[in-house]
N, CA, C and O atoms as a Maestro MAE file, in Angstrom:
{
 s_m_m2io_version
 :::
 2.0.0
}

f_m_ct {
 s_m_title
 :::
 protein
 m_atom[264] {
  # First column is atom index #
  i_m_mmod_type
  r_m_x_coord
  r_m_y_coord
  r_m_z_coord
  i_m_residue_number
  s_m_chain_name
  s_m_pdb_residue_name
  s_m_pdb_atom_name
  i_m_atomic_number
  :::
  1 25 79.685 111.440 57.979 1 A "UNK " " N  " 7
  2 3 79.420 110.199 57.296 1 A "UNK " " CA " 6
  3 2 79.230 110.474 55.798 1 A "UNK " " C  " 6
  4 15 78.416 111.325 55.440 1 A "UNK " " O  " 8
  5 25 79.927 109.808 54.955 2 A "UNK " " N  " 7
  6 3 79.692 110.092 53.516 2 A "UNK " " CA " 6
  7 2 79.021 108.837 52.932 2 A "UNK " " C  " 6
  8 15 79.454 107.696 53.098 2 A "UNK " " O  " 8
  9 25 77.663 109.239 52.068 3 A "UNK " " N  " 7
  10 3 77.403 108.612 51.432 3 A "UNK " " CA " 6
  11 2 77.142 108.055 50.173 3 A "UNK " " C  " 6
  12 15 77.237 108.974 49.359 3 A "UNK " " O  " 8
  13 25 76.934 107.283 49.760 4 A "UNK " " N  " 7
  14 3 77.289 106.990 48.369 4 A "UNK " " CA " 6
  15 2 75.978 107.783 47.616 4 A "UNK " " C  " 6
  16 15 74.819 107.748 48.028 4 A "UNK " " O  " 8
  17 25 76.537 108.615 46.224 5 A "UNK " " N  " 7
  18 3 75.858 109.185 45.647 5 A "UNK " " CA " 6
  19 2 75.416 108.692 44.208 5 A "UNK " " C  " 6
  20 15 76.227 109.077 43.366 5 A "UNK " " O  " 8
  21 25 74.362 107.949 43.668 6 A "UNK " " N  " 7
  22 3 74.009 107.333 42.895 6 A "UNK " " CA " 6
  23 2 74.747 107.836 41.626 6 A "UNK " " C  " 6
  24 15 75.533 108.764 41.812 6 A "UNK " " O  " 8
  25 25 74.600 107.322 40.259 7 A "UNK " " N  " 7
  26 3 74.715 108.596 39.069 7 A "UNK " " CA " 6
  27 2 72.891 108.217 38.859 7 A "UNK " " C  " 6
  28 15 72.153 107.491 39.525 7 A "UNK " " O  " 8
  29 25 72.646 109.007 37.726 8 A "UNK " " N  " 7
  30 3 71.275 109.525 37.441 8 A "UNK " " CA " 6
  31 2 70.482 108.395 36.759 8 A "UNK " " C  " 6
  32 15 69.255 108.472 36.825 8 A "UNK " " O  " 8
  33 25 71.118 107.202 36.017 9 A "UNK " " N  " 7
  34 3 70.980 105.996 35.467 9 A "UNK " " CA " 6
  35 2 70.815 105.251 36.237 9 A "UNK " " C  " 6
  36 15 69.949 104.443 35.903 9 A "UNK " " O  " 8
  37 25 71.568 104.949 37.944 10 A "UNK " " N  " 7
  38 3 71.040 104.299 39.435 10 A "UNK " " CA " 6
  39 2 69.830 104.734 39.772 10 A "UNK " " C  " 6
  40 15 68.882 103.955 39.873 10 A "UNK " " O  " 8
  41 25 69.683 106.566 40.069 11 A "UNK " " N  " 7
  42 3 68.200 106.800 40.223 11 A "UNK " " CA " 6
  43 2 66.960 105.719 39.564 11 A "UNK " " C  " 6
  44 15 66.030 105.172 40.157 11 A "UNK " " O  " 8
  45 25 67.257 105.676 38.471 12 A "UNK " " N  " 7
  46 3 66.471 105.871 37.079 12 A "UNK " " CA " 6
  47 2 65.970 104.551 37.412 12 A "UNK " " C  " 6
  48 15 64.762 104.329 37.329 12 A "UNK " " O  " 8
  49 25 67.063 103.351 37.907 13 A "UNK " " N  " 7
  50 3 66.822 101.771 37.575 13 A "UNK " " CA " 6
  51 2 66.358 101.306 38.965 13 A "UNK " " C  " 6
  52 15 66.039 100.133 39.163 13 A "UNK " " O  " 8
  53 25 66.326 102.286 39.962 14 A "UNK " " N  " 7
  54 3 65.783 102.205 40.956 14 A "UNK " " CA " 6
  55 2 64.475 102.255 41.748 14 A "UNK " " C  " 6
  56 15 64.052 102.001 42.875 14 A "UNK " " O  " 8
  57 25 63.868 102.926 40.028 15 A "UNK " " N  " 7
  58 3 62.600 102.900 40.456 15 A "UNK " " CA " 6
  59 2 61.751 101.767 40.611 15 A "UNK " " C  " 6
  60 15 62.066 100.730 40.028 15 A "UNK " " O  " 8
  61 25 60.530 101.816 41.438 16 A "UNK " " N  " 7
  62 3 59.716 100.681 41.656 16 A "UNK " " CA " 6
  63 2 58.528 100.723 40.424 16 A "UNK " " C  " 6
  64 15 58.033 101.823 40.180 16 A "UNK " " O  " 8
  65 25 58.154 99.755 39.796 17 A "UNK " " N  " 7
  66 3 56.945 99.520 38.744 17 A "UNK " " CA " 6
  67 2 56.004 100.743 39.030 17 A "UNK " " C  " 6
  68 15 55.251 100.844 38.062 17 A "UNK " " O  " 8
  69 25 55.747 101.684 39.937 18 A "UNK " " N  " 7
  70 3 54.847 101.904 40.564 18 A "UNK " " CA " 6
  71 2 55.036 103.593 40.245 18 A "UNK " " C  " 6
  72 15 54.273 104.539 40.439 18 A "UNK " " O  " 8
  73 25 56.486 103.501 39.635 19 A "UNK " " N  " 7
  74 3 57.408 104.632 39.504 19 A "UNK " " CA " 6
  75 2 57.504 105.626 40.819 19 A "UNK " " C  " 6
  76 15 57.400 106.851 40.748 19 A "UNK " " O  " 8
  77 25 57.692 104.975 41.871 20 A "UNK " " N  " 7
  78 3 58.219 105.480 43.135 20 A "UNK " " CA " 6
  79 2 59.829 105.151 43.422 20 A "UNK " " C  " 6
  80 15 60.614 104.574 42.670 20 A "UNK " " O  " 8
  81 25 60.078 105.720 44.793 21 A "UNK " " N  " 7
  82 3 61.243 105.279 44.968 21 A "UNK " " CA " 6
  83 2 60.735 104.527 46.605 21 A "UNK " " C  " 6
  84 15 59.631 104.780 47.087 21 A "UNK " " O  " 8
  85 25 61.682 103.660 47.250 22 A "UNK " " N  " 7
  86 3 61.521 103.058 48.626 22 A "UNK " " CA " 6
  87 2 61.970 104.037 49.435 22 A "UNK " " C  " 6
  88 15 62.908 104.775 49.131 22 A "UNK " " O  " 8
  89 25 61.158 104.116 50.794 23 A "UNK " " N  " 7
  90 3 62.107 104.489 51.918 23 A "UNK " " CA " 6
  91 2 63.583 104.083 52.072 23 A "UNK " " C  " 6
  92 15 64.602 104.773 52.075 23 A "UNK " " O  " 8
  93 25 63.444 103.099 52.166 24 A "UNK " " N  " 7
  94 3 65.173 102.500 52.506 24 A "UNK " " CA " 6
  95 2 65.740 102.707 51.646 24 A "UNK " " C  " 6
  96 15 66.892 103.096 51.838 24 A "UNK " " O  " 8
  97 25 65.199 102.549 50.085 25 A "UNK " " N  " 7
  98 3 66.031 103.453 48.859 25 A "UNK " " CA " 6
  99 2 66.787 104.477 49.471 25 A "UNK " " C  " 6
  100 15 67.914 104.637 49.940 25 A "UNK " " O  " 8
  101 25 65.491 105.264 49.246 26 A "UNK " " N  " 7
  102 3 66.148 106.789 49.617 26 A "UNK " " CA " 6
  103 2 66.885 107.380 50.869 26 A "UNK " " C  " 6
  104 15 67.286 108.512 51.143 26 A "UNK " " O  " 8
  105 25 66.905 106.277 51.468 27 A "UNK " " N  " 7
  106 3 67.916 106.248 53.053 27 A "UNK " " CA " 6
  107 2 69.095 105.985 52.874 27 A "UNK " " C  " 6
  108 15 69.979 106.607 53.463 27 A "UNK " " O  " 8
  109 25 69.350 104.971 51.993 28 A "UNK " " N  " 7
  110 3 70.738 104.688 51.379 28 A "UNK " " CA " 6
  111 2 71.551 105.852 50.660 28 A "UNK " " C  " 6
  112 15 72.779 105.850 50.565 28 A "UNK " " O  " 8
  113 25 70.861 106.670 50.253 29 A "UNK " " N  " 7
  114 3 71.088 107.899 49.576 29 A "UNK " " CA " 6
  115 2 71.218 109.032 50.298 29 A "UNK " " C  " 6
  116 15 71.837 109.974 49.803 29 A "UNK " " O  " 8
  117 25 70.761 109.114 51.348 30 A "UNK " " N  " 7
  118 3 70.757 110.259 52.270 30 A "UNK " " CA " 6
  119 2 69.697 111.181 52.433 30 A "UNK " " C  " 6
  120 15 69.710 112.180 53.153 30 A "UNK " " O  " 8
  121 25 68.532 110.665 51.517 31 A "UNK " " N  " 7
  122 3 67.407 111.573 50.891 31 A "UNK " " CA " 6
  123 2 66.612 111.412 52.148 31 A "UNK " " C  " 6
  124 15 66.710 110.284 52.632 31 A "UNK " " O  " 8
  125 25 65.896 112.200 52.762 32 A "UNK " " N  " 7
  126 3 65.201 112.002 54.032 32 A "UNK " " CA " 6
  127 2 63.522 111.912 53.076 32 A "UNK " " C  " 6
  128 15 63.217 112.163 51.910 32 A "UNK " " O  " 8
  129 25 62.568 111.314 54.560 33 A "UNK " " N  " 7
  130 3 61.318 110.258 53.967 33 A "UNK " " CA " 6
  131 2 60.440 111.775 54.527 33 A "UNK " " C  " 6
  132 15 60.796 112.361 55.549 33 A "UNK " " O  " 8
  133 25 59.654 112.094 53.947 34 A "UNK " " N  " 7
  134 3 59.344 112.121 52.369 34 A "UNK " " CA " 6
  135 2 60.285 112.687 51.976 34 A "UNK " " C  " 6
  136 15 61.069 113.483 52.493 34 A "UNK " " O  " 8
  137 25 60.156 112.084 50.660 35 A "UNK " " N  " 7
  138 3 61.493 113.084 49.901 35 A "UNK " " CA " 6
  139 2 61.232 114.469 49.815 35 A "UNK " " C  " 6
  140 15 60.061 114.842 49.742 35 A "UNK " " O  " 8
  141 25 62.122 115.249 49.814 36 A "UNK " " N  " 7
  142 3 61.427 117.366 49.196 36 A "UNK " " CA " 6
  143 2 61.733 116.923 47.785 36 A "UNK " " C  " 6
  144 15 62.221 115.947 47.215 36 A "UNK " " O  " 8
  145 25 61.120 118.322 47.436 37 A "UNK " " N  " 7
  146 3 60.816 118.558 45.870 37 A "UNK " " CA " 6
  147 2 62.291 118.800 45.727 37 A "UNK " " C  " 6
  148 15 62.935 119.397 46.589 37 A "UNK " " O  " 8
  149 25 62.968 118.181 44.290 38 A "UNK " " N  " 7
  150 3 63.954 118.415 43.969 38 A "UNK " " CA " 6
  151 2 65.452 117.871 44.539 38 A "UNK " " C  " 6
  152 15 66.593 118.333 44.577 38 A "UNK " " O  " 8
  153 25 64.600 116.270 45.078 39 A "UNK " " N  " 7
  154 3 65.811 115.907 45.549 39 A "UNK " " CA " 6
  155 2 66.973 114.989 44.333 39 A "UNK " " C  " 6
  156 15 68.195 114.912 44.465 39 A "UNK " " O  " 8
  157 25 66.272 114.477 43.375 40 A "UNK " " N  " 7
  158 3 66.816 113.690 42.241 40 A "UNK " " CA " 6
  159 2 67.379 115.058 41.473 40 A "UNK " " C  " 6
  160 15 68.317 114.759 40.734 40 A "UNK " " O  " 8
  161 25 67.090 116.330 41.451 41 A "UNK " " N  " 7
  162 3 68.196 117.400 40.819 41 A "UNK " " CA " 6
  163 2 69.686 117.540 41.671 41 A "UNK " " C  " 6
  164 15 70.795 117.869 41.251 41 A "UNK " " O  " 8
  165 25 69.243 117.159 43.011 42 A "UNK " " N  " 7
  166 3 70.027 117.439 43.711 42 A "UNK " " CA " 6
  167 2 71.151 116.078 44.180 42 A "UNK " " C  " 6
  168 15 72.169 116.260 44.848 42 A "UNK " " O  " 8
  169 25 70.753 114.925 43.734 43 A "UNK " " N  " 7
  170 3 71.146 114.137 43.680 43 A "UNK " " CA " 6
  171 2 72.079 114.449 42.695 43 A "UNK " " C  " 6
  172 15 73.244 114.785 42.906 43 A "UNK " " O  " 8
  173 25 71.531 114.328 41.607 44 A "UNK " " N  " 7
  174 3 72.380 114.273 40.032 44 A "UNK " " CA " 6
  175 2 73.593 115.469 40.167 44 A "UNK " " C  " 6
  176 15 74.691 115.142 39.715 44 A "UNK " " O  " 8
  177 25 73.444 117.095 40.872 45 A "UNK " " N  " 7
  178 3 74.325 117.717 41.236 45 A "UNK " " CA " 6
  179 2 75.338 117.184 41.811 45 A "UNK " " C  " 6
  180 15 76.418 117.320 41.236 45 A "UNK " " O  " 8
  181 25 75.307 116.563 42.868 46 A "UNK " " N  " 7
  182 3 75.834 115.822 44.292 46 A "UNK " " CA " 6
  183 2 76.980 114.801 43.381 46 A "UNK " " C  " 6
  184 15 78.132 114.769 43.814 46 A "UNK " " O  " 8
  185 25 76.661 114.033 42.205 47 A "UNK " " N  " 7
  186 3 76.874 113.105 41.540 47 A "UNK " " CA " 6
  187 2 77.811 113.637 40.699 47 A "UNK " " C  " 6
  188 15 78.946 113.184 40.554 47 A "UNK " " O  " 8
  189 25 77.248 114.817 40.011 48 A "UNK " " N  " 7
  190 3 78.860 115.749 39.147 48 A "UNK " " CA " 6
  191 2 79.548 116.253 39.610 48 A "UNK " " C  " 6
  192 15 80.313 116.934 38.927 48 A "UNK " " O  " 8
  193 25 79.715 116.218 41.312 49 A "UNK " " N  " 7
  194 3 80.421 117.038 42.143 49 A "UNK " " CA " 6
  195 2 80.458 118.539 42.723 49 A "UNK " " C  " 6
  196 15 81.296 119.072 43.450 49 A "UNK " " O  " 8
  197 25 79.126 119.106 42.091 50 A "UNK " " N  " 7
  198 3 79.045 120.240 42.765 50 A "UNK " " CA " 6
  199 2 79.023 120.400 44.506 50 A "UNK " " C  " 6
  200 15 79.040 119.421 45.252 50 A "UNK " " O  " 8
  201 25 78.997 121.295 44.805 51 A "UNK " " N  " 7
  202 3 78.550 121.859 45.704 51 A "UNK " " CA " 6
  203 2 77.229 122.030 46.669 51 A "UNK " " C  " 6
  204 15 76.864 123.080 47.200 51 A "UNK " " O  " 8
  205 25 76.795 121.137 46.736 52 A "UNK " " N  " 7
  206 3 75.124 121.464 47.082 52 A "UNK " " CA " 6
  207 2 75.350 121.352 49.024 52 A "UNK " " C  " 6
  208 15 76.259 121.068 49.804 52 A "UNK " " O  " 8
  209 25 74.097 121.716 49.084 53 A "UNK " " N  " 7
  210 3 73.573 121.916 50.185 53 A "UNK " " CA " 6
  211 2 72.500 121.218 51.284 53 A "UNK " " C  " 6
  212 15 71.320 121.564 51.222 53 A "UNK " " O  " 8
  213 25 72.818 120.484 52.031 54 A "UNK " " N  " 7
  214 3 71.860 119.387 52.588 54 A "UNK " " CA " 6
  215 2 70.242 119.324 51.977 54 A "UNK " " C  " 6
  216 15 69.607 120.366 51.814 54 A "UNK " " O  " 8
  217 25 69.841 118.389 51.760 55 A "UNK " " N  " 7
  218 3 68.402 118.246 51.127 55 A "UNK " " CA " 6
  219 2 68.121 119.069 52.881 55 A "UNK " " C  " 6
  220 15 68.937 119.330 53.764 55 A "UNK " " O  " 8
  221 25 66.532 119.291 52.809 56 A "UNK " " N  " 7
  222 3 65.713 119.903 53.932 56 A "UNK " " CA " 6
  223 2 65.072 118.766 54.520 56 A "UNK " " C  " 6
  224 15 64.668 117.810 53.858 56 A "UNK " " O  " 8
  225 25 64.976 118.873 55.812 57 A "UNK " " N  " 7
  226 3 64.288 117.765 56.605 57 A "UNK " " CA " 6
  227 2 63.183 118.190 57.021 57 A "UNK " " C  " 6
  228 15 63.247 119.177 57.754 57 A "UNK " " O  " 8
  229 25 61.756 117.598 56.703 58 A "UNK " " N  " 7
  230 3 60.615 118.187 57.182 58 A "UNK " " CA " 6
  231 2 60.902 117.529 58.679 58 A "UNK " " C  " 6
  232 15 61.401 116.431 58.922 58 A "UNK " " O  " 8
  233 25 60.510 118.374 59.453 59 A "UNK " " N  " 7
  234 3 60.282 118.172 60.837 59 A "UNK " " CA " 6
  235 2 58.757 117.837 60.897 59 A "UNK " " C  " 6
  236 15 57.990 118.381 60.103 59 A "UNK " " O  " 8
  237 25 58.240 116.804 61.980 60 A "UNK " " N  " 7
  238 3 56.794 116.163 62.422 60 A "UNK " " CA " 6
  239 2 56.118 117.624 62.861 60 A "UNK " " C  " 6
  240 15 56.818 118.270 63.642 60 A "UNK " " O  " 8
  241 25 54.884 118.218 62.476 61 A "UNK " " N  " 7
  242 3 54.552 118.826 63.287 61 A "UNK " " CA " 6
  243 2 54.293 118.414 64.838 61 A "UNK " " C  " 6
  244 15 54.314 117.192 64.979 61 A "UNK " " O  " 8
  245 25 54.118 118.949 65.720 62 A "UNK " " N  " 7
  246 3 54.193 118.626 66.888 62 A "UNK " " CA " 6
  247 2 52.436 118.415 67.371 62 A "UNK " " C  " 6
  248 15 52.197 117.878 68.452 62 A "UNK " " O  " 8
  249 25 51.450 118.822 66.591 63 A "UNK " " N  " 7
  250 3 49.908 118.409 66.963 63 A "UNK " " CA " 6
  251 2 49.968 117.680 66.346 63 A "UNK " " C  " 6
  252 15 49.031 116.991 66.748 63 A "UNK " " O  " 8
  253 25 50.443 117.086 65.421 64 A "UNK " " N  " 7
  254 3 49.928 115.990 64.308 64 A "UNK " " CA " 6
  255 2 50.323 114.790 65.701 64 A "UNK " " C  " 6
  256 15 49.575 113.816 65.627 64 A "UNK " " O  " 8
  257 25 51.204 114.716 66.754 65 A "UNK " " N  " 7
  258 3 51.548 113.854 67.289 65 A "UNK " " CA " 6
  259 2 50.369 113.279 68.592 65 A "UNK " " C  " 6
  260 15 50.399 112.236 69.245 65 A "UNK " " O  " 8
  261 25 49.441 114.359 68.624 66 A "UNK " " N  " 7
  262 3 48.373 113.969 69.769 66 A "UNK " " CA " 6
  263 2 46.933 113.839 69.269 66 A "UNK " " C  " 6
  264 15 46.031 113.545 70.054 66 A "UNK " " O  " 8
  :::
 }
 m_bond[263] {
  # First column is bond index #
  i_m_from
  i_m_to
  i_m_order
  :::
  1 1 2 1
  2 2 3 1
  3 3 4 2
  4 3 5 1
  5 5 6 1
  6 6 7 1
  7 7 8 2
  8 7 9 1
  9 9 10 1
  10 10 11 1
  11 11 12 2
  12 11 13 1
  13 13 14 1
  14 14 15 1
  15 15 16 2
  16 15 17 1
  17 17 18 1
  18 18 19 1
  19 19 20 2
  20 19 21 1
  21 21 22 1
  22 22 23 1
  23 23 24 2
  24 23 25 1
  25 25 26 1
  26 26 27 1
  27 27 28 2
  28 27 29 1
  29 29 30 1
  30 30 31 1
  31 31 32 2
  32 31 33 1
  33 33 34 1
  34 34 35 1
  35 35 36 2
  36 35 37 1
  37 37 38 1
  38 38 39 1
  39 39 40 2
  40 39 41 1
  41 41 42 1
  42 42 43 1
  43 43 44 2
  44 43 45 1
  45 45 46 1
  46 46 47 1
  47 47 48 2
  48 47 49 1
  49 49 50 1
  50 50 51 1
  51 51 52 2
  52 51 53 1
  53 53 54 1
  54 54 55 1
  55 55 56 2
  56 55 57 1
  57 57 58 1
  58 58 59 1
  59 59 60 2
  60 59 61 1
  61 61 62 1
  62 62 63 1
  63 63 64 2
  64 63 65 1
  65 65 66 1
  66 66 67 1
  67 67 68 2
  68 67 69 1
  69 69 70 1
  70 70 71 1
  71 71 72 2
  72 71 73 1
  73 73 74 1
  74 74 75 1
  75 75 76 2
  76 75 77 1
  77 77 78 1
  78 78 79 1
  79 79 80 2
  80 79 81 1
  81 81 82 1
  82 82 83 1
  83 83 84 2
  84 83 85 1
  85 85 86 1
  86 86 87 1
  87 87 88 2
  88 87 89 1
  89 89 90 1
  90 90 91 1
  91 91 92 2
  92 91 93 1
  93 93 94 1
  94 94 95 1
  95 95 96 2
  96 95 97 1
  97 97 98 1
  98 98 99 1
  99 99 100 2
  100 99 101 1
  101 101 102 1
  102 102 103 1
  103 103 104 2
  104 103 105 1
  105 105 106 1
  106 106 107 1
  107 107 108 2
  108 107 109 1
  109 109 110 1
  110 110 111 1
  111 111 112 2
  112 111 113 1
  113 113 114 1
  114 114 115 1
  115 115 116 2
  116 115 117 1
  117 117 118 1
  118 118 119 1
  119 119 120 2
  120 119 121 1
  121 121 122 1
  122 122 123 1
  123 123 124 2
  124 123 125 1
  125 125 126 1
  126 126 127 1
  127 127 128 2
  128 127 129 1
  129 129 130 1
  130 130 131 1
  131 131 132 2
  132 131 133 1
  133 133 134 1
  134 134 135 1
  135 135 136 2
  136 135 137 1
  137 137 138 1
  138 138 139 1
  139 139 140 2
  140 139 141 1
  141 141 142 1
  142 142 143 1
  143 143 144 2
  144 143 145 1
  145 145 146 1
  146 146 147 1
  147 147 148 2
  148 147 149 1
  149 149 150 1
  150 150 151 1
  151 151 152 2
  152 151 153 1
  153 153 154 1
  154 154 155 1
  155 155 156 2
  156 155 157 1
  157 157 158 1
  158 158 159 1
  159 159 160 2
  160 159 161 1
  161 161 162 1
  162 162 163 1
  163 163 164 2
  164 163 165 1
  165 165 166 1
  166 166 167 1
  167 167 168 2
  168 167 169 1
  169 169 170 1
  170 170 171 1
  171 171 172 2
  172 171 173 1
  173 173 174 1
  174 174 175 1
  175 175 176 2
  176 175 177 1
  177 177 178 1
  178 178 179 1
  179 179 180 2
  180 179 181 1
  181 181 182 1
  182 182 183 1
  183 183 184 2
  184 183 185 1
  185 185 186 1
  186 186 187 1
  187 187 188 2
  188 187 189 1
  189 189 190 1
  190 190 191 1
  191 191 192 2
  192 191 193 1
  193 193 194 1
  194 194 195 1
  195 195 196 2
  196 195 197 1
  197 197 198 1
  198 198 199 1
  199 199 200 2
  200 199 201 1
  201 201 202 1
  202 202 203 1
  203 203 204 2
  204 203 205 1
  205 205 206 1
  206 206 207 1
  207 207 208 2
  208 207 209 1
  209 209 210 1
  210 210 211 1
  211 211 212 2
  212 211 213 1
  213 213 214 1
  214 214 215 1
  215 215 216 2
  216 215 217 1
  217 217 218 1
  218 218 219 1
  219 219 220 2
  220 219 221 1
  221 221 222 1
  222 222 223 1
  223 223 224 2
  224 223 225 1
  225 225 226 1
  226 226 227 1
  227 227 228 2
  228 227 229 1
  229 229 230 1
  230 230 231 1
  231 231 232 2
  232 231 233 1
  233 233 234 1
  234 234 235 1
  235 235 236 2
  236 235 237 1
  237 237 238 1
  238 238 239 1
  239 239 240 2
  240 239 241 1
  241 241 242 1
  242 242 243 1
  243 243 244 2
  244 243 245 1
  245 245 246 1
  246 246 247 1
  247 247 248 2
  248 247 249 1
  249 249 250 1
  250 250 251 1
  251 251 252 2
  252 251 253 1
  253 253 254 1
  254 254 255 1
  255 255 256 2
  256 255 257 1
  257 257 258 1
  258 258 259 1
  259 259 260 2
  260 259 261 1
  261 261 262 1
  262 262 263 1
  263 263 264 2
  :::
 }
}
């Protein structure tokens, strides 16, 4: 599935007053909730066409669930 990759001026105007970004924002983007550190570098890469490498998906710990 390919998704659409903002340019860095979309990031930018996307922010909320609050200077966050939305979940569903960042779902549209491919950015998984919470975002990791360094996903708007990796965005903006993604955007000049490099090469990058899936953002990281924190996995739930598994006690946090009981």
């Amino acid at each position: 599935m390919v998704n659409y990759v903002p340019s860095p001026d979309e990031v930018a105007a996307a922010q909320t007053p609050n200077g966050a970004w939305t979940q569903k924002q960042l779902a549209e983007w491919d950015v998984p909730w919470p975002p990791p550190k360094g996903w708007r570098k990796h965005l903006e890469a993604k955007w000049r066409g490099e090469d990058v490498r899936p953002l990281p998906r924190e996995e739930p710990d598994q006690d946090a669930l009981f």
